[in-house]
C-alpha positions in Angstrom: 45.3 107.9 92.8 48.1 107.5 95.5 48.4 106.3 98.9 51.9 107.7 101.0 53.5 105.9 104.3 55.0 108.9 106.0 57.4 108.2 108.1 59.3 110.8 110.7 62.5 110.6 112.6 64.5 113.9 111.7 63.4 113.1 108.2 60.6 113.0 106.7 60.3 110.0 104.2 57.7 110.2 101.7 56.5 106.8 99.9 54.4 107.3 97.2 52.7 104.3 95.5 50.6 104.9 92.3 50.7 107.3 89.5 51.5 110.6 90.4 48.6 112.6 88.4 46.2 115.6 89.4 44.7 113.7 92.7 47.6 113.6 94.1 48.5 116.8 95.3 46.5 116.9 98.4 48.1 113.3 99.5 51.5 114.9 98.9 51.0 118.3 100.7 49.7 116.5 103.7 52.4 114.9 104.4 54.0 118.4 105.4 51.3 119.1 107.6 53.2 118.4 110.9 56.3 118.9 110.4 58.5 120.1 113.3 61.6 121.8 113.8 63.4 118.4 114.7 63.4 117.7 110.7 65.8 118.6 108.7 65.4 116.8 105.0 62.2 115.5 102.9 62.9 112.4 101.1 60.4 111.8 98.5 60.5 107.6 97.6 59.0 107.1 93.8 60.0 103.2 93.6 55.9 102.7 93.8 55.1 105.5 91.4 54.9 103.9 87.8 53.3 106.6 86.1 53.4 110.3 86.5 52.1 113.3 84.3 52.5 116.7 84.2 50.2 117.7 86.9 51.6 115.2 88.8 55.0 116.5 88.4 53.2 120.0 89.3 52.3 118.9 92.6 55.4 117.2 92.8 57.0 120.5 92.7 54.7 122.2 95.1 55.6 119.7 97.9 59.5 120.8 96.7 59.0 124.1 97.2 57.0 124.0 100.5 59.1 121.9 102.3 62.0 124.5 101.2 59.7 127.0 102.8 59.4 124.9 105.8 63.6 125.1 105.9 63.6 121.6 104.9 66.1 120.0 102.5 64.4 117.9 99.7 65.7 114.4 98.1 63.8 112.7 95.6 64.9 108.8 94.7 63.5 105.7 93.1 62.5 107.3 89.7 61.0 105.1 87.6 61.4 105.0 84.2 58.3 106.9 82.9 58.4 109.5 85.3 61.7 109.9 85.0 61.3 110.3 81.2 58.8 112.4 81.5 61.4 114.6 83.9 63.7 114.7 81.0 61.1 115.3 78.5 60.3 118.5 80.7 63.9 119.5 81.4 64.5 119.5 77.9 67.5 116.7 78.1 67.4 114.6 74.7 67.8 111.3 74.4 67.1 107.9 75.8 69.2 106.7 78.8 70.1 110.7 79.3 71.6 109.5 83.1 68.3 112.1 84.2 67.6 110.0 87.3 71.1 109.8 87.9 71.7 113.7 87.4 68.2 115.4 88.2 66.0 113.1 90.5 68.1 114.1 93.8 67.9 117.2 95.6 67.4 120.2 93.7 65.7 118.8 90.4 63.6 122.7 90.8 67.2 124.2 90.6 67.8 122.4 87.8 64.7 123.8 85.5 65.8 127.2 86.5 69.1 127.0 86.1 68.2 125.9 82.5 66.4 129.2 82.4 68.6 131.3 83.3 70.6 131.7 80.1 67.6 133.4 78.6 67.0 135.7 81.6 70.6 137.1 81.3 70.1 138.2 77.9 67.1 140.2 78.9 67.4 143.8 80.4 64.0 143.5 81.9 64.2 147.6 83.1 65.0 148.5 79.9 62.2 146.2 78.0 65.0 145.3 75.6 67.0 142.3 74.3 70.2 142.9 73.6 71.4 143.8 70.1 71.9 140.8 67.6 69.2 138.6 69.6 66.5 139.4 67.5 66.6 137.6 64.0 67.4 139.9 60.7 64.5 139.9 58.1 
């Protein structure tokens, strides 16, 4: 369970206390509900967060890519260390202390997971339905 203070004055500021889990989607997406053309930028405040899981970083990303909808720019800070394992865990970055809060938990963190994506989509002519030669392994 979470609770969120939202507070507006050009920004939105988002802080969410609790563990970020599957209850807490609806809590996050309302605080989008009235949002009008005066703000510019979400700021999403995890200091209060301790614990998150995957469905919580679902809805996490939900809120991330309606406020982009809405035209607004999206910061997320205060990462704690569990959810901000869990981040890395996710993104695939090894390693303890792998600077992801420093690197991923600003704007953008969806970029990052495509971007990381990407690589693999180039390699794929998708009209075709082929990989390209010397993908696949030899037998």
């Amino acid at each position: 369970m979470i609770t969120t203070n939202v507070q507006r004055h050009g920004t939105v500021l988002v802080n969410v206390t609790g563990a970020l889990d599957q209850d807490a989607g609806a809590a996050l997406q309302r605080a989008l509900d009235d949002v009008t053309a005066d703000e510019r930028d979400l700021t999403v405040d995890l200091h209060g967060a301790m614990s998150m899981d995957a469905a919580g970083l679902l809805h996490l990303l939900a809120l991330h890519r309606r406020a982009e909808s809405l035209g607004l720019r999206v910061t997320v800070i205060g990462w704690q260390p569990q959810p901000q394992q869990l981040m890395a865990d996710v993104a695939g970055i090894c390693g303890r202390g792998s600077a992801t809060g420093e690197r991923y938990a600003v704007a953008g963190f969806r970029r990052m997971l495509e971007q990381r994506a990407q690589p693999s989509r180039d390699l794929v002519d998708f009209t075709a339905g082929w990989l390209p030669s010397g993908w696949l392994p030899r037998a």
